[in-house]
N, CA, C and O atoms as CSV, one atom per row, in Angstrom:
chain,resi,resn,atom,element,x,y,z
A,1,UNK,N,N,24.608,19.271,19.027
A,1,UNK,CA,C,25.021,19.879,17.778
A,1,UNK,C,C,24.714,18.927,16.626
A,1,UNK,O,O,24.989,17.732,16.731
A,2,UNK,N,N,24.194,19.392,15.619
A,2,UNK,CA,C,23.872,18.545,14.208
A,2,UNK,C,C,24.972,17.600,13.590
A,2,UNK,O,O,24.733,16.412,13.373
A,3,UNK,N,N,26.371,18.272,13.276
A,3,UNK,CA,C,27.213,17.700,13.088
A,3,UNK,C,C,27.459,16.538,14.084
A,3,UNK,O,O,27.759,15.545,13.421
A,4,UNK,N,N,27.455,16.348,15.012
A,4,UNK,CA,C,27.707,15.942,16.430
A,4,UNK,C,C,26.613,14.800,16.155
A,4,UNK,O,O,27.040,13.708,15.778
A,5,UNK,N,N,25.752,14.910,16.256
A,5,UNK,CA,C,24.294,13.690,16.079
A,5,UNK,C,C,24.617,12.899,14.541
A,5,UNK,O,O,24.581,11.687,14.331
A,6,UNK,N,N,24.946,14.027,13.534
A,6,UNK,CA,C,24.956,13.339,12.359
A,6,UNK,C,C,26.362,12.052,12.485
A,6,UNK,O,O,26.194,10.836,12.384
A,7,UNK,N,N,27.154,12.473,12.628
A,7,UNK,CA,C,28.722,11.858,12.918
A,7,UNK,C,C,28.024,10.706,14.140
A,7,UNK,O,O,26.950,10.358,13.650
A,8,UNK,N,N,28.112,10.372,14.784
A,8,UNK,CA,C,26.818,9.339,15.907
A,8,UNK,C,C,26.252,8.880,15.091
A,8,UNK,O,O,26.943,8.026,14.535
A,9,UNK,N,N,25.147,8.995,14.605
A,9,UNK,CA,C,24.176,8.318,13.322
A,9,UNK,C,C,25.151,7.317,12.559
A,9,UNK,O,O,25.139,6.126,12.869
A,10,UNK,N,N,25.919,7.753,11.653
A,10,UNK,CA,C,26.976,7.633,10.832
A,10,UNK,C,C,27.927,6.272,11.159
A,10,UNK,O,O,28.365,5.456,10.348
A,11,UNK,N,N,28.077,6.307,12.478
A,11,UNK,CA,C,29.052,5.644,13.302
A,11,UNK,C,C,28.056,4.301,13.555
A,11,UNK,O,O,28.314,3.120,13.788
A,12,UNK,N,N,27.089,4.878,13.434
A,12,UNK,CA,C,26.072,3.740,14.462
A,12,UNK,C,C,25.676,2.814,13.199
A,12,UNK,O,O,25.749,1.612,13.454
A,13,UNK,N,N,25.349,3.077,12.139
A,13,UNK,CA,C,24.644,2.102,10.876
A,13,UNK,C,C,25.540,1.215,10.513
A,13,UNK,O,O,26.584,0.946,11.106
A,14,UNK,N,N,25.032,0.644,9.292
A,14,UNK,CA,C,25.624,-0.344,9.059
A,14,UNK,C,C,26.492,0.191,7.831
A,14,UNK,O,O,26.053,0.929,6.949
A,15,UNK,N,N,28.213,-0.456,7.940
A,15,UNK,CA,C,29.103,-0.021,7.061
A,15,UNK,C,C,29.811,-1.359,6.104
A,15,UNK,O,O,29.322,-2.485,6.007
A,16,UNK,N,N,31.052,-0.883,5.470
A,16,UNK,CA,C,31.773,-1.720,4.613
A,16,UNK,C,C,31.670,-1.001,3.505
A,16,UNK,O,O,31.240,0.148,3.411
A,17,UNK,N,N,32.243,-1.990,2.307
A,17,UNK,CA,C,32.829,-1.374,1.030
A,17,UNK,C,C,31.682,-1.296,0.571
A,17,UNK,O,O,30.824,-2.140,0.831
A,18,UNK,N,N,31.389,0.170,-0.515
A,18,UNK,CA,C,30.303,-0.102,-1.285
A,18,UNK,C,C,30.107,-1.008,-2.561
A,18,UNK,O,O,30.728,-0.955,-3.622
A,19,UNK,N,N,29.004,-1.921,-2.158
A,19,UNK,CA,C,28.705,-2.755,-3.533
A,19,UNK,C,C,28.285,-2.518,-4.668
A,19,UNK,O,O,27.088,-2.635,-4.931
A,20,UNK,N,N,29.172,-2.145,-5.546
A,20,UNK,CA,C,28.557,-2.522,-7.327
A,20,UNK,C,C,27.421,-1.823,-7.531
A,20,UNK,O,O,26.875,-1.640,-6.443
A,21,UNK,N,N,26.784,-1.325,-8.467
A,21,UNK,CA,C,25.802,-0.953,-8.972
A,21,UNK,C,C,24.924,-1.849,-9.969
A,21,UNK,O,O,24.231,-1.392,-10.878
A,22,UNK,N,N,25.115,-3.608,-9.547
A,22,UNK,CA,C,24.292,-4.559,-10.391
A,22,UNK,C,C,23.319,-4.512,-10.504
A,22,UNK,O,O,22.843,-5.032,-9.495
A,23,UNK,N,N,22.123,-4.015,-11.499
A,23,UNK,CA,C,20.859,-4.114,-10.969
A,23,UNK,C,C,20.112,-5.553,-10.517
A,23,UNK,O,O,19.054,-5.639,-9.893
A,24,UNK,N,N,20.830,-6.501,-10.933
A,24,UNK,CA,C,20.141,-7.879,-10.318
A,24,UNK,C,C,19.810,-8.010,-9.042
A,24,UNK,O,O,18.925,-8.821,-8.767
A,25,UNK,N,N,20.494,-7.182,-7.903
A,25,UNK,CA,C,20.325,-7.222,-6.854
A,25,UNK,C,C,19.036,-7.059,-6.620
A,25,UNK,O,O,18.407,-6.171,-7.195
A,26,UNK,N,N,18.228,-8.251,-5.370
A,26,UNK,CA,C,16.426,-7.617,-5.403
A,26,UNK,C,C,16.432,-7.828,-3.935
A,26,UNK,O,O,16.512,-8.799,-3.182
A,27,UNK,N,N,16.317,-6.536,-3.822
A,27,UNK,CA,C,15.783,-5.630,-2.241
A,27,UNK,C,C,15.494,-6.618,-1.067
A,27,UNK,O,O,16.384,-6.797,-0.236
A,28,UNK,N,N,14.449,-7.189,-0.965
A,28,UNK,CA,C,14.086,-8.467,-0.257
A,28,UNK,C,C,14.731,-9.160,-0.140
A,28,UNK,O,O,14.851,-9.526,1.029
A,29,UNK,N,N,15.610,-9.860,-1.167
A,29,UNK,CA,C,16.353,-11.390,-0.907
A,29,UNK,C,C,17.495,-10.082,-0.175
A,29,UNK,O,O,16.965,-9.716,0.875
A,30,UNK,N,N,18.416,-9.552,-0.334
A,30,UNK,CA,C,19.144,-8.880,0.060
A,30,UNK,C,C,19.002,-8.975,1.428
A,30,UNK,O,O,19.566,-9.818,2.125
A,31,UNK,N,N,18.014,-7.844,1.937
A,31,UNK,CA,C,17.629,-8.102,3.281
A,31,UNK,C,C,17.287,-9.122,4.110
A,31,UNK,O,O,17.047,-8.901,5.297
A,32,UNK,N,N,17.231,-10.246,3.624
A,32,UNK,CA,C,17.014,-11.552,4.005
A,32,UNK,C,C,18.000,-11.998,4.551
A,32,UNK,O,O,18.216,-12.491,5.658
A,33,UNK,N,N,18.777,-11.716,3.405
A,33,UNK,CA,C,20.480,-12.131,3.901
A,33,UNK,C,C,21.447,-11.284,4.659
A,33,UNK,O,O,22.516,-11.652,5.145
A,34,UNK,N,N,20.793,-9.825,4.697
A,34,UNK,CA,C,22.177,-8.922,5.506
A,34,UNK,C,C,22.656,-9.308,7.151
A,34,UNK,O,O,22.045,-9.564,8.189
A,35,UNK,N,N,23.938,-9.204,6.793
A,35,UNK,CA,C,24.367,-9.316,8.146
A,35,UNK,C,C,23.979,-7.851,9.052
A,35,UNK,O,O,23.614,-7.851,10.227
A,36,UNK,N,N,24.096,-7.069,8.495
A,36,UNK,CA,C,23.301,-6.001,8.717
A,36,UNK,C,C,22.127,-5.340,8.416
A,36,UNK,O,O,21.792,-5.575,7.255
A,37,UNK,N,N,21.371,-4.610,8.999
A,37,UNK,CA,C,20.337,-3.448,7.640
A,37,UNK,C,C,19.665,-2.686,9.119
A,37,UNK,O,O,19.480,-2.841,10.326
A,38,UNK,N,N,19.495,-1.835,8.048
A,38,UNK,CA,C,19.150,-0.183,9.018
A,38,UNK,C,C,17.877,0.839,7.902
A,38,UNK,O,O,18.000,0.961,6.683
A,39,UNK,N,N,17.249,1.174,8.368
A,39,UNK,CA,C,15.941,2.396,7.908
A,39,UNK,C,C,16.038,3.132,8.479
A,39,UNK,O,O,15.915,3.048,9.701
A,40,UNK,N,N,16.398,4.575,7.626
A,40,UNK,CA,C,16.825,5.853,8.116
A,40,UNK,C,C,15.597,6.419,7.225
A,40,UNK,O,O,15.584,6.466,5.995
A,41,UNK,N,N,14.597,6.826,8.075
A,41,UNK,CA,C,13.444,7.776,7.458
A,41,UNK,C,C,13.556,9.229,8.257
A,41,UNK,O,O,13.796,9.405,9.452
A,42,UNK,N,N,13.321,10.160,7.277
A,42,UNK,CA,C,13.238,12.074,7.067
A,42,UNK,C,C,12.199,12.108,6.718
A,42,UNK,O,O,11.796,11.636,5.655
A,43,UNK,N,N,11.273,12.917,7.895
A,43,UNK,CA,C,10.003,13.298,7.934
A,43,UNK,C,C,10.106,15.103,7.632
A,43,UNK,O,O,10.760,15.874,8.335
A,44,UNK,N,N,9.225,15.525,6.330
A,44,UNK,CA,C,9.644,17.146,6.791
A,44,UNK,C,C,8.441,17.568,7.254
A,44,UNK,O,O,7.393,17.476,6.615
A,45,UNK,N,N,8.568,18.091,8.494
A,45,UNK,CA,C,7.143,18.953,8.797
A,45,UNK,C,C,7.059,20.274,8.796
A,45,UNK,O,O,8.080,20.955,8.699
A,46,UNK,N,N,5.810,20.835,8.904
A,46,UNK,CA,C,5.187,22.211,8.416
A,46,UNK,C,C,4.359,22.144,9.896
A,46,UNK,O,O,3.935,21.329,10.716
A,47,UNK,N,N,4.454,23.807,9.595
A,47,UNK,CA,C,3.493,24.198,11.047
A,47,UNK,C,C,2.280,24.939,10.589
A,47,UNK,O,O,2.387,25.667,9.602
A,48,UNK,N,N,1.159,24.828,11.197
A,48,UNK,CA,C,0.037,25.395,11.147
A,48,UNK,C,C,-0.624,25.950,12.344
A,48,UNK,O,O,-1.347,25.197,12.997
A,49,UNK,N,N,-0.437,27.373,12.768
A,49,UNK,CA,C,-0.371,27.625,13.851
A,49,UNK,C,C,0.500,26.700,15.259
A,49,UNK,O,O,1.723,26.560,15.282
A,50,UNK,N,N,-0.278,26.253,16.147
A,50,UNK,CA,C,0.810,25.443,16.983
A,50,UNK,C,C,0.705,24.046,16.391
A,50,UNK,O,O,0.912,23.172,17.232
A,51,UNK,N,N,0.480,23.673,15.354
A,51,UNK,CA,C,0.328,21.982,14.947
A,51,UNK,C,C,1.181,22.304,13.913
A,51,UNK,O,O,1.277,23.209,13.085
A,52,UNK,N,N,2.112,20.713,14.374
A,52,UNK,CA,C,3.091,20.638,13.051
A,52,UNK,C,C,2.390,19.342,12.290
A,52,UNK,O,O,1.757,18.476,12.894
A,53,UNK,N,N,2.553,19.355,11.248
A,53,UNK,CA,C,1.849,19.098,10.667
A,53,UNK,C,C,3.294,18.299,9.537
A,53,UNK,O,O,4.236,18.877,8.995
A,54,UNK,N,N,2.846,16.501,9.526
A,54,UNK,CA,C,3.547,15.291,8.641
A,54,UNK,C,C,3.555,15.972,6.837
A,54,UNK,O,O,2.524,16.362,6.290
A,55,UNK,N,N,4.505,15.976,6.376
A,55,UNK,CA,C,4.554,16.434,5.452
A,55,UNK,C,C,5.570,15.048,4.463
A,55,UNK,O,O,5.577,13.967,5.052
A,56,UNK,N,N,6.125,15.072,3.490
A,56,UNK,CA,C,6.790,13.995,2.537
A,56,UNK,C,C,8.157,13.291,3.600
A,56,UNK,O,O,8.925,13.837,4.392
A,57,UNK,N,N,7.995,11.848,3.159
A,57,UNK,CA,C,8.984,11.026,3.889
A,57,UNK,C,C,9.685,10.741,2.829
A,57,UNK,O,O,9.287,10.449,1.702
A,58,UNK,N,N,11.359,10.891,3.469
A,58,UNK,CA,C,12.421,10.091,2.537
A,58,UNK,C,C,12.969,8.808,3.345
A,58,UNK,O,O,13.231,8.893,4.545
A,59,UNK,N,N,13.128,7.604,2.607
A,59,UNK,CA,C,13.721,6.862,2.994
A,59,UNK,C,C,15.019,6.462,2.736
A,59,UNK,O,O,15.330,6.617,1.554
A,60,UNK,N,N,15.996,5.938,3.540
A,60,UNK,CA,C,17.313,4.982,3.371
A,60,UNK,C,C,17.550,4.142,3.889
A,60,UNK,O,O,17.888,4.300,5.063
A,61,UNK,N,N,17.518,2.950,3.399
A,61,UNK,CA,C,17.911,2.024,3.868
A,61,UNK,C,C,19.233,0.740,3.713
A,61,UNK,O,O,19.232,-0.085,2.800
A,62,UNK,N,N,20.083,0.791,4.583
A,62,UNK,CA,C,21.325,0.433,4.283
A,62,UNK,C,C,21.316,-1.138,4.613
A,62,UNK,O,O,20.438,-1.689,5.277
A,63,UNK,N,N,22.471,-1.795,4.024
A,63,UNK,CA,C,21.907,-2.835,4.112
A,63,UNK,C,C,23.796,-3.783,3.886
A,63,UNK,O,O,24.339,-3.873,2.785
A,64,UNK,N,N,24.259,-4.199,4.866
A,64,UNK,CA,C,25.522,-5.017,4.965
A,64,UNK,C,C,25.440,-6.593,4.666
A,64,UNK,O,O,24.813,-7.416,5.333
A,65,UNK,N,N,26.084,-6.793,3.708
A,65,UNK,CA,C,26.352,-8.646,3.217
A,65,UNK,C,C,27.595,-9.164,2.470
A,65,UNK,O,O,27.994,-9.082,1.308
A,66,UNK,N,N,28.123,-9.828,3.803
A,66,UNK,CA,C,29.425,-10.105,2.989
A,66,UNK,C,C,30.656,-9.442,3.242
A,66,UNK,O,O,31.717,-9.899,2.816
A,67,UNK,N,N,30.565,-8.078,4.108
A,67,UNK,CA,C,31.440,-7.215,4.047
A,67,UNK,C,C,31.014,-6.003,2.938
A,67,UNK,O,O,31.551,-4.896,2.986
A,68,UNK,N,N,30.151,-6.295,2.097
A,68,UNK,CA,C,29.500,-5.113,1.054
A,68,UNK,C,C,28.687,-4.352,1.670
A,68,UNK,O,O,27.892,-4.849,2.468
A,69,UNK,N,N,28.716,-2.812,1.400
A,69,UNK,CA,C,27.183,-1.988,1.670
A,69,UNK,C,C,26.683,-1.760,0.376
A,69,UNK,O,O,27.231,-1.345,-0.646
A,70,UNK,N,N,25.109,-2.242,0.713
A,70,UNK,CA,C,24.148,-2.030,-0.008
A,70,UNK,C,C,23.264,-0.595,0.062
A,70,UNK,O,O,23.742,-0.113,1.089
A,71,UNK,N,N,22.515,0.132,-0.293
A,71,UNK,CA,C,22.068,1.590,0.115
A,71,UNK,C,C,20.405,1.609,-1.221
A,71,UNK,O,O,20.412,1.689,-2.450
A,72,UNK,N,N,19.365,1.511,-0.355
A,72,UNK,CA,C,18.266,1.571,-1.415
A,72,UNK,C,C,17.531,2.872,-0.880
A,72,UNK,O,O,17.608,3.213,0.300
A,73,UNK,N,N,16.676,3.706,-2.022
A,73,UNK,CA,C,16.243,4.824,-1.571
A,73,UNK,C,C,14.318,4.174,-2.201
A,73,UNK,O,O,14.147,2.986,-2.479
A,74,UNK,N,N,13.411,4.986,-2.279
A,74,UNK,CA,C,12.361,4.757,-2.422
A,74,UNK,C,C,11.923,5.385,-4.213
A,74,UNK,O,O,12.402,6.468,-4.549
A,75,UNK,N,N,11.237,4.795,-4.973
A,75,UNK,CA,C,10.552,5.296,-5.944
A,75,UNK,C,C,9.417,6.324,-5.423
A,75,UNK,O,O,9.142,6.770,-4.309
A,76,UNK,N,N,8.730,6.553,-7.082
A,76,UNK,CA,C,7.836,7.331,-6.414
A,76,UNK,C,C,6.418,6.036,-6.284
A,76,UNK,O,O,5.281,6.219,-5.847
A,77,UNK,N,N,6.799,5.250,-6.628
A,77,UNK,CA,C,5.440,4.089,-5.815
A,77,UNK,C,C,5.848,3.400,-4.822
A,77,UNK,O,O,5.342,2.286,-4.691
A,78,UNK,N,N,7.014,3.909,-3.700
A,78,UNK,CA,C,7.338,3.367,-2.838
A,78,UNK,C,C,8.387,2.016,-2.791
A,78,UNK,O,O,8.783,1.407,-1.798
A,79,UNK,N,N,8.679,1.784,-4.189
A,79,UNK,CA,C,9.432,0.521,-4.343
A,79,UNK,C,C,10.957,0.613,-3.932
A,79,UNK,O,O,11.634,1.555,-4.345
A,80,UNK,N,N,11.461,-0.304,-3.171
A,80,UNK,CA,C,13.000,-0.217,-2.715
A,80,UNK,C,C,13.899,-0.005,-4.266
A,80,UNK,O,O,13.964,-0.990,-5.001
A,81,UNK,N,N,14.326,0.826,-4.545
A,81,UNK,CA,C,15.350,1.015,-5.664
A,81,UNK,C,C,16.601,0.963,-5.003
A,81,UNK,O,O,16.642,1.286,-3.816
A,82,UNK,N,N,18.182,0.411,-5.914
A,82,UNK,CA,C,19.407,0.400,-5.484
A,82,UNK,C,C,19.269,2.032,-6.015
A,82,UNK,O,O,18.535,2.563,-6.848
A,83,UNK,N,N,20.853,2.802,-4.687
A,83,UNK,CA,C,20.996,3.972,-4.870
A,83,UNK,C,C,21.906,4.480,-4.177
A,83,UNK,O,O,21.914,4.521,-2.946
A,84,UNK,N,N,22.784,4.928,-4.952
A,84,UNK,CA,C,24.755,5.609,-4.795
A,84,UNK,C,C,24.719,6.208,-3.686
A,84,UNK,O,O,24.004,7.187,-3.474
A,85,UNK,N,N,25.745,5.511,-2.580
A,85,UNK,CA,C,26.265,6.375,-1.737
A,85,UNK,C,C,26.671,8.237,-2.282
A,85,UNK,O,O,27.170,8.566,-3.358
A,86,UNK,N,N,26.302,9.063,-1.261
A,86,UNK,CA,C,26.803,10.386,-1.845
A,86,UNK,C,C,28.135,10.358,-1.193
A,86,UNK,O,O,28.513,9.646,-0.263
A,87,UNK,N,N,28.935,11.500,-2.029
A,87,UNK,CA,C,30.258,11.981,-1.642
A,87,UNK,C,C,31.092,11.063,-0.968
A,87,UNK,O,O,31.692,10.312,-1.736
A,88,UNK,N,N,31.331,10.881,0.332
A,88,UNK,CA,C,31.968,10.006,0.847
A,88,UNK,C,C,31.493,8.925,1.525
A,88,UNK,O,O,32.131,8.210,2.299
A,89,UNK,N,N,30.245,8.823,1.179
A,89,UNK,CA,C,29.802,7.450,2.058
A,89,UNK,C,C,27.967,7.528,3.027
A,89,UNK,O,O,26.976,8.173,2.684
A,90,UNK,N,N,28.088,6.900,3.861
A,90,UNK,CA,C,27.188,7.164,4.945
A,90,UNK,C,C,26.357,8.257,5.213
A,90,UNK,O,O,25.175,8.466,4.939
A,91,UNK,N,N,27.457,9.106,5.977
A,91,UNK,CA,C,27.527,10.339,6.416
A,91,UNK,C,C,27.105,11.568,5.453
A,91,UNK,O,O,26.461,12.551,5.819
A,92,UNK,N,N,27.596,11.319,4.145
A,92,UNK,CA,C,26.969,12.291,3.281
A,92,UNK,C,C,25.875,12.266,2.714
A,92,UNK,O,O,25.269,13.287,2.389
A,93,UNK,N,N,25.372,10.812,2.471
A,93,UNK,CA,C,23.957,10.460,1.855
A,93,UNK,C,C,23.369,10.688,3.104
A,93,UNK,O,O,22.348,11.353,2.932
A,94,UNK,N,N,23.588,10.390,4.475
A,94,UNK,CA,C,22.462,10.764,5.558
A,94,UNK,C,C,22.330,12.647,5.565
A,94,UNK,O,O,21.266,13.184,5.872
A,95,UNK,N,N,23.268,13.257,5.275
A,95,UNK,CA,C,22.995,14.153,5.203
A,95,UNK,C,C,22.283,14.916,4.275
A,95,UNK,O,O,21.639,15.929,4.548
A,96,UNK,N,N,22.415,14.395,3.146
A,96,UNK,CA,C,21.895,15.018,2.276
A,96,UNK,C,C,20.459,14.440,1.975
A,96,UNK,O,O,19.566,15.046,1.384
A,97,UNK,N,N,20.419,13.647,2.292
A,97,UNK,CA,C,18.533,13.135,2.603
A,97,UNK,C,C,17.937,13.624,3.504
A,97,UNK,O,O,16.756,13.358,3.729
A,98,UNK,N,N,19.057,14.925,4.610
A,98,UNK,CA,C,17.923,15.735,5.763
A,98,UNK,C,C,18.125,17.291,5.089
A,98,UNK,O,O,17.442,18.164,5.624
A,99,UNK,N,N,18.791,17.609,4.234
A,99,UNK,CA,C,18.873,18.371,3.632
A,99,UNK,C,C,17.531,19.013,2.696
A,99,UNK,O,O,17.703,19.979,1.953
C-alpha cells in the first residue's frame, strides 16, 4: 500500500528539528559535515506503446547536523537550493514531490 511504503520511507531518512531558513548555508560543506544525508529522486515516466519511457526528475535531499534537518530541492540548472519542509515534515514533502 502507498501510504504503507510512504510512512517506511519517512521512518527510514534522516530526521530532527528543522533548521532555519539561513541562506549562508552551502550545500557541500553541509554534506560534508552531516551526520546524516539521504537523496530521494522521482522519476515520472510515460509510456509509448510497451516502452516506458524517463521523463523529468525531482530531487530531495535531506541532510542531518547537529540534531538539525536540512532539506535541499534542485534549481532549474540543477543547483542544490535550501527548501521548506512541507506540512508536517518528511513525510509530506516526500509526498508531495511524488505527487
Amino acid at each position: 500500500r502507498f501510504q504503507d511504503a510512504l510512512d517506511q520511507l519517512a521512518e527510514w531518512l534522516p530526521a530532527g528539528e528543522p533548521a532555519g531558513q539561513a541562506p549562508s548555508v552551502i550545500a557541500d560543506d553541509l554534506l560534508a559535515e552531516a551526520d546524516r544525508a539521504a537523496l530521494v529522486t522521482a522519476t515520472r515516466y510515460t509510456t509509448q506503446g510497451s516502452a516506458e519511457i524517463a521523463g523529468a526528475s525531482s530531487d530531495l535531499v535531506l541532510a542531518r547536523r547537529r540534531g538539525q534537518l536540512y532539506a535541499f530541492g534542485r534549481d532549474p540548472d540543477r543547483t542544490l537550493v535550501r527548501q521548506r519542509l512541507a506540512g508536517n515534515g518528511v513525510r509530506d514533502t516526500i509526498a508531495a514531490l511524488l505527487a
